[in-house]
C-alpha positions as CSV (number, residue, x, y, z in Angstrom):
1,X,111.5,124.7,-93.1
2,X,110.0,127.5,-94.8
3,X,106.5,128.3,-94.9
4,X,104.0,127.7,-97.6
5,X,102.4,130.6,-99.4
6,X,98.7,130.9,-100.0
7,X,99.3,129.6,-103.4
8,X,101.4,127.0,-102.6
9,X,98.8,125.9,-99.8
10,X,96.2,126.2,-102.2
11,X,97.7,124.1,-104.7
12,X,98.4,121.5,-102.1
13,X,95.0,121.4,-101.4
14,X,93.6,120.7,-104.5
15,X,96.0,117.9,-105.2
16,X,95.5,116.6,-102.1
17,X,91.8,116.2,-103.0
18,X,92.6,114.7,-106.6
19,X,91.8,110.5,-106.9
20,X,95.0,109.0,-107.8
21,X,94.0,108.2,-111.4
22,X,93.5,111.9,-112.3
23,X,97.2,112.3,-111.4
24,X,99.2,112.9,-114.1
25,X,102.7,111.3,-113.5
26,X,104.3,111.2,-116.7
27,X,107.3,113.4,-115.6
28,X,108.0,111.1,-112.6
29,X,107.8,107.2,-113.9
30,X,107.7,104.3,-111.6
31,X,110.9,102.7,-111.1
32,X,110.3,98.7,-111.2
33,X,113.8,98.0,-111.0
34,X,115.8,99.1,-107.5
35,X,118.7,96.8,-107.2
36,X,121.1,99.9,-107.9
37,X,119.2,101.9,-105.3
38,X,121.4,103.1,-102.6
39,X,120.1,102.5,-99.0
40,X,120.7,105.5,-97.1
41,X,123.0,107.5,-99.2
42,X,122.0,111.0,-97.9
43,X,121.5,109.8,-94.4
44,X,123.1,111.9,-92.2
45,X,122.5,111.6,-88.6
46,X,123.5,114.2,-86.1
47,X,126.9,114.2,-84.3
48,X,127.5,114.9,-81.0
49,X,130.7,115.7,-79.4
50,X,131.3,113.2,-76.2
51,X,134.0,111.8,-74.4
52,X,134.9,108.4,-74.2
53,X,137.6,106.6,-71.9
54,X,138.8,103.8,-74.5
55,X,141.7,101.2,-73.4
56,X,145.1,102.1,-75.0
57,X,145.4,98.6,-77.0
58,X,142.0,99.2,-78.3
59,X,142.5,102.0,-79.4
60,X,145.9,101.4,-81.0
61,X,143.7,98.8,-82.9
62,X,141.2,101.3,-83.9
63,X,143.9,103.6,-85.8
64,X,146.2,101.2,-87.4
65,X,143.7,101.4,-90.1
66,X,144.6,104.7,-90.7
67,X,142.5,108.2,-90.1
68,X,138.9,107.8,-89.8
69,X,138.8,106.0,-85.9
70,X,136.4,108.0,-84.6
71,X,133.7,107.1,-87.4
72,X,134.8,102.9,-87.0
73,X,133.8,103.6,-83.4
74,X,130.8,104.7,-85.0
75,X,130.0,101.5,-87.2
76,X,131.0,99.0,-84.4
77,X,128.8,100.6,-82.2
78,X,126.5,100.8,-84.3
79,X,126.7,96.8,-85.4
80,X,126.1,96.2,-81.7
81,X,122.8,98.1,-81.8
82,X,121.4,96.2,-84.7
83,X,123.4,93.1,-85.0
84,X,122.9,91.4,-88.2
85,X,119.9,88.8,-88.9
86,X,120.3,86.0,-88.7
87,X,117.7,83.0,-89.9
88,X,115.6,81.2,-87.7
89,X,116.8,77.7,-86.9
90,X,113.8,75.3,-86.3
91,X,114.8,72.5,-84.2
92,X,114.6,68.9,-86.2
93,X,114.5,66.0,-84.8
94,X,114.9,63.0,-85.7
């Protein structure tokens, strides 16, 4: 990241110091509707190269979908880190 000049610290500064009210956002309006938004769309994590002994039917599995293998490892590896939700069950009795 590069650093700041004296100016640009400066400037900081002073907005930093500014009550929200004084803040003039008229070239930046609130957004009250998200349900376009994108979750995550310029996420990129960092890749590392590893290797990984995989069974030989699994992995025939993995790419009779076609190219792209290596990143449905990814996802279902990454659905066993955060399994989905799921909602709470209260027991009733009758």
């Amino acid at each position: 990241m590069k650093k700041l000049s004296k100016k640009q610290a400066k400037e900081l500064a002073a907005l930093a110091r500014l009550p929200d009210d004084k803040i003039d956002l008229s070239d930046a309006p609130e957004l009250p509707n998200w349900t376009g938004a994108l979750v995550g769309k310029f996420y990129r994590p960092i890749k590392r190269p590893v290797t990984v002994r995989i069974d030989v039917d699994i992995l025939a599995w993995l790419k009779r979908s076609g190219p792209g293998y290596q990143t449905r490892i990814n996802a279902l590896l990454r659905h066993a880190m955060h399994p989905p939700r799921t909602p709470n069950r209260k027991n009733k009795r009758a």
